[in-house]
C-alpha positions in Angstrom: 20.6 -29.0 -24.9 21.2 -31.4 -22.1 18.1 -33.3 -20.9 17.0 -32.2 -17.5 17.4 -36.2 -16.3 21.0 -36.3 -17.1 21.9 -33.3 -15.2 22.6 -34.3 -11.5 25.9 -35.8 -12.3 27.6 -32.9 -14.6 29.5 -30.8 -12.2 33.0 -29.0 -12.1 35.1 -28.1 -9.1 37.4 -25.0 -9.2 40.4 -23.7 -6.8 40.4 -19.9 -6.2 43.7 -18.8 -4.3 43.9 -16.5 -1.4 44.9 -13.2 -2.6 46.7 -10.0 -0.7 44.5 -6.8 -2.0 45.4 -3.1 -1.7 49.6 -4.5 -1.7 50.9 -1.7 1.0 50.4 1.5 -1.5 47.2 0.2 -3.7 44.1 0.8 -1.7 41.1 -0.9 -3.6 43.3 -1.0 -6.8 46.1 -3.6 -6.4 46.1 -7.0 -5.6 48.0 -10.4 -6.2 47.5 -14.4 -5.6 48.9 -16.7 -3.0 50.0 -20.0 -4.5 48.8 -22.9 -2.0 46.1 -21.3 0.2 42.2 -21.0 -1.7 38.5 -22.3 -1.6 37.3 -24.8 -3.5 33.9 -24.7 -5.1 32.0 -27.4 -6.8 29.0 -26.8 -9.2 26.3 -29.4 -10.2 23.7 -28.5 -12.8 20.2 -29.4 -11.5 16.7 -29.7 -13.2 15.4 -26.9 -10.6 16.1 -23.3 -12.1 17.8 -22.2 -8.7 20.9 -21.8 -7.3 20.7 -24.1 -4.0 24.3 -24.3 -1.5 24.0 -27.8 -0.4 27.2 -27.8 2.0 30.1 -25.4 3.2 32.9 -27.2 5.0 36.5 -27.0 5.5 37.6 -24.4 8.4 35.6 -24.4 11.5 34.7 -20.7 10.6 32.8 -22.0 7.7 30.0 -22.7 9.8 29.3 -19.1 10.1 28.5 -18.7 6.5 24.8 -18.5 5.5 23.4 -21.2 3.3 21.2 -18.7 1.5 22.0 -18.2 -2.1 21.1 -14.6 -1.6 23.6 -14.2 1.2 26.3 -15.9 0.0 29.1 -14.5 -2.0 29.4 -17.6 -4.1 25.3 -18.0 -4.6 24.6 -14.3 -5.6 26.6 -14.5 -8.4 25.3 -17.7 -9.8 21.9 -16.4 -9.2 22.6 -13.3 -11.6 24.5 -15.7 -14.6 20.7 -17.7 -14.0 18.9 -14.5 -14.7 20.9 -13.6 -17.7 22.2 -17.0 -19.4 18.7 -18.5 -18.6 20.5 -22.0 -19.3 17.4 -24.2 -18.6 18.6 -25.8 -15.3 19.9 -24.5 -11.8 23.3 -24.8 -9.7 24.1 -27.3 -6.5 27.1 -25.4 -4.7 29.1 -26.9 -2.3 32.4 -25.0 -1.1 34.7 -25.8 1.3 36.7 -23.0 2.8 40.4 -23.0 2.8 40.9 -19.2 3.3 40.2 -17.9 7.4 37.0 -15.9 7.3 37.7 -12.0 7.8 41.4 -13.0 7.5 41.9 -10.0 5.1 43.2 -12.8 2.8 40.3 -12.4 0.2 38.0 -15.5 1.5 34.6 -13.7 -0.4 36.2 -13.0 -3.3 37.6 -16.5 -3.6 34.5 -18.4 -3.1 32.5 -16.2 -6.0 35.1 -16.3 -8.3 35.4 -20.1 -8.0 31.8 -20.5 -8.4 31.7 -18.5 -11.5 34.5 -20.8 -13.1 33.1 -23.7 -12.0 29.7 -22.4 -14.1 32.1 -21.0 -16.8 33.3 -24.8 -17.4 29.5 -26.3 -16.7 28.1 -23.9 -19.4 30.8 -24.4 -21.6 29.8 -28.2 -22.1 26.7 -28.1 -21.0 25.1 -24.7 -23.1 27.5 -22.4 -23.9 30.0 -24.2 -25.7 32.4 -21.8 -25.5 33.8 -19.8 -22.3 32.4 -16.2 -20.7 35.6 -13.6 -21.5 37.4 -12.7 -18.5 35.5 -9.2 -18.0 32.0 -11.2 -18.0 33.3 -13.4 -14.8 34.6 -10.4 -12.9 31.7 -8.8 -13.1 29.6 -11.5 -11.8 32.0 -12.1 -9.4 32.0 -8.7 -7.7 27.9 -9.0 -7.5 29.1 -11.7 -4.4 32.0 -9.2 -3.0 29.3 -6.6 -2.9 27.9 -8.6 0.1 30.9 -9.4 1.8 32.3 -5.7 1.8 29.5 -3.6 0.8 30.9 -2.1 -2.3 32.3 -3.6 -5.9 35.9 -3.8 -5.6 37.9 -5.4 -8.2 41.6 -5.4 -6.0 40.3 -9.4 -5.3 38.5 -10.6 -7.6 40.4 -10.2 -10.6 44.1 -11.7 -9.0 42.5 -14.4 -7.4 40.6 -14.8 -11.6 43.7 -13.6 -13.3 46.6 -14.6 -11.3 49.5 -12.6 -11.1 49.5 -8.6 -9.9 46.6 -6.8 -11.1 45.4 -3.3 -11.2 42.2 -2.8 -11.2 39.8 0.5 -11.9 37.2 0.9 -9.2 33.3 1.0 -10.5 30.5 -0.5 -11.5 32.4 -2.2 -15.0 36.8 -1.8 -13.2 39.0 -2.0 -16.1 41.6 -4.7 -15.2 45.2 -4.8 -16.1 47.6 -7.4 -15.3 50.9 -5.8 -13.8 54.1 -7.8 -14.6 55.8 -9.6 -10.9 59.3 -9.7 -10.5 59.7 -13.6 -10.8 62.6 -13.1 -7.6 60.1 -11.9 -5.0 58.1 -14.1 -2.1 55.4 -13.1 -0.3 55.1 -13.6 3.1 51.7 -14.0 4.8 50.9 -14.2 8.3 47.2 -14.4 9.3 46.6 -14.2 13.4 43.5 -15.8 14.8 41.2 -13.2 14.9 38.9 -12.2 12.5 38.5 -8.2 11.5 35.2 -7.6 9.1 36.3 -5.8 6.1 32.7 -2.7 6.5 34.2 -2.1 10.4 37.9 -2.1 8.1 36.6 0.1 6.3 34.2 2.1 8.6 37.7 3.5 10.2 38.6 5.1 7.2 38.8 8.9 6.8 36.8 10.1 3.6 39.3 12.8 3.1 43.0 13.4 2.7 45.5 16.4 2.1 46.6 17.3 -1.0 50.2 17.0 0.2 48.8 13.0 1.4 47.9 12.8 -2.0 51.0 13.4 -3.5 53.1 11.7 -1.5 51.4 8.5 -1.6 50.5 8.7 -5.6 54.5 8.8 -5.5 54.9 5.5 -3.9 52.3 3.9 -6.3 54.0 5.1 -9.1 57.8 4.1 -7.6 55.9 0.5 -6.9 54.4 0.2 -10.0 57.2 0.5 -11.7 59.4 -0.8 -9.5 57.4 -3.8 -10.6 57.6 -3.4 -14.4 60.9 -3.4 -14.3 61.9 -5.5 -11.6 64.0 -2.4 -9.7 63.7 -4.0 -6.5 65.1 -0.4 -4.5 62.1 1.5 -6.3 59.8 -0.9 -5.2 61.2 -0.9 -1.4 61.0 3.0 -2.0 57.7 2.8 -2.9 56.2 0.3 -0.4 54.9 2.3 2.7 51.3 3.6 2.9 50.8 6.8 4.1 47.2 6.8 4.3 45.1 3.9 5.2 47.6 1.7 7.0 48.0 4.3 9.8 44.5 4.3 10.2 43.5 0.3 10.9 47.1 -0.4 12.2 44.7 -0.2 15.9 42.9 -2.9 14.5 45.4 -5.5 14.8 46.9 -6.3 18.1 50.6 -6.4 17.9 51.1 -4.7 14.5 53.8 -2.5 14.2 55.6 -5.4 16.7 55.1 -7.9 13.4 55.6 -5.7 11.2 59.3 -4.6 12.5 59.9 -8.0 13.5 59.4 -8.7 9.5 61.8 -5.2 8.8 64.6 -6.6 11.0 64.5 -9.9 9.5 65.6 -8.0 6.0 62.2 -7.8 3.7 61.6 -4.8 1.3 58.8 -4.1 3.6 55.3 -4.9 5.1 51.9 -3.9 5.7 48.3 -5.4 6.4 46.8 -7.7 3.9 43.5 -6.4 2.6 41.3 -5.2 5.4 43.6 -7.1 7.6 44.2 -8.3 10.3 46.3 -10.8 8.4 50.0 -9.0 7.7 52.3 -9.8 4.5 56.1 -8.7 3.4 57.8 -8.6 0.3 61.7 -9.7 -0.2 63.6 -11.5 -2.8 65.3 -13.9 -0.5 63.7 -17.6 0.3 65.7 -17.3 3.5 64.9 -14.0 4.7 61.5 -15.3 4.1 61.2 -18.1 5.9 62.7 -16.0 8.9 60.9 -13.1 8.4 57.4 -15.7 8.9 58.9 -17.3 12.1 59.5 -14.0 13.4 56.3 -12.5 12.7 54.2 -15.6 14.1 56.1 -15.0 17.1 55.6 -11.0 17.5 51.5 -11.8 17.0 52.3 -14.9 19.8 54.1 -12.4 22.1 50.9 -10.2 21.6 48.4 -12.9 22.9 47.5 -14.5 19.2 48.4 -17.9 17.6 48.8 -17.3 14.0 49.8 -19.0 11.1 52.1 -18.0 7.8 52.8 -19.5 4.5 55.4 -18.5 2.2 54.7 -18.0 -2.0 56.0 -16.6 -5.1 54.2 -13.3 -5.8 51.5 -13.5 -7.9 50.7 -17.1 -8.6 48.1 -18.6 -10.4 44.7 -17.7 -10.3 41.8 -19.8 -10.1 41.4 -23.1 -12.3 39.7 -25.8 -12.6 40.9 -29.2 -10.7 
């Protein structure tokens, strides 16, 4: 065990990507990671057995983000690994914020799941000497989405752990399965500057659908899934639009369906709202189309009184990782 003096200088920083949940058809289920865009969080033992956030920086919005341990998506989880790993000595957080806050881009998600890597690695030398199994560091990861969105939703946390396109099982314990990514499509991203809280995102939603709803949109899942699988780029076009929950926040998001036919007539396989939104993403195969297809959607949100910015990356890109 490490002496309690030589703690304050052992300490790990980790990158957690942005990630695009629900993907069009897979509300609370699907999700995937951006390649460039993420949080940073570094983790410092300490002698004090606490969890203490010393700084949050990076994006002006950051500044909005409580200090509290208890209130913070990347200090509630630490908090819990205290409780159960009992380690002998406490965590110093500092994160800085790459991902816009309430940018539907997965920004609570991202700072948990880069704390609980950072730990992972700190334990790892420091106590553990070997690493927490994937399912371990979701689950303590979700306890910090469970603040930021009110409920325990894996669609997040496990791309931005995992990388690549994940399916995840809703509950207390999601089961988690990494979906294979055709390696010829981009992902388009375009986040507007506004920021749309994902329990108002969610407040809009109707608690109820048709059984004809259903089937129709269990239809696209299943054409996108497999689309997916097998790289049948027409089956996942066919299986991209959302029936259900898109319609119902599109009202959200000032200029929407402008951006999101402005991203159509540029040629992707097709486009819908990123998470809770209000950031909007597109699919297509082509590096060109994609690059247009961004111009042309920063312009629609421009023409509908917001600035925005986009970024371009290979769908389903690394997930978090120590740097």
């Amino acid at each position: 065990m490490t002496r309690t003096s030589d703690l304050d200088s052992k300490g790990f920083t980790a990158f957690a990507p942005a990630t695009v949940a629900n993907v069009a058809v897979g509300f609370d289920i699907l999700g995937f990671a951006l390649q460039s865009v993420g949080d940073r969080v570094t983790v410092r033992a300490q002698s004090s057995e606490q969890v203490t956030i010393e700084e949050i920086s990076g994006l002006a919005v950051a500044k909005n983000i409580s200090l509290d341990p208890s209130q913070n998506t990347a200090g509630v989880p630490l908090i819990q690994m205290l409780r159960d790993l009992k380690p002998g000595f406490g965590f110093s957080v500092r994160i800085e914020k790459g991902i816009p806050l309430g940018s539907g881009l997965g920004g609570s998600a991202a700072s948990g799941v880069g704390a609980v890597v950072a730990v992972n690695a700190l334990l790892r030398k420091e106590f553990l000497k070997e690493d927490l199994s994937p399912d371990q560091l979701i689950h303590y990861a979700l306890e910090g989405e469970a603040i930021a969105s009110g409920a325990k939703h894996a669609d997040n946390v496990a791309p931005c752990l995992l990388g690549g396109l994940t399916l995840s099982r809703p509950g207390e314990h999601p089961d988690v399965v990494s979906l294979p990514c055709p390696k010829s499509v981009f992902a388009v991203v375009v986040n507007p500057s506004m920021q749309l809280n994902t329990k108002d995102a969610r407040g809009v939603l109707k608690s109820e659908i048709s059984l004809k709803m259903h089937s129709q949109q269990s239809a696209r899942l299943a054409a996108f899934i497999a689309g997916c699988c097998t790289s049948d780029l027409a089956l996942l076009k066919k299986g991209f639009e959302d029936l259900v929950v898109e319609p119902q926040r599109a009202h959200l998001i000032p200029g929407f369906f402008a951006v999101k036919q402005a991203a159509m007539d540029a040629g992707v396989l097709g486009c819908s709202i990123s998470g809770a939104g209000p950031s909007v993403f597109a699919l297509t195969s082509d590096q060109g189309i994609a690059l247009n297809a961004k111009q042309a959607m920063i312009a629609a949100f421009k023409s509908a009184g917001l600035d925005a910015q986009g970024w371009i990356s290979p769908m389903g890109s690394a997930g978090a990782r120590i740097v």
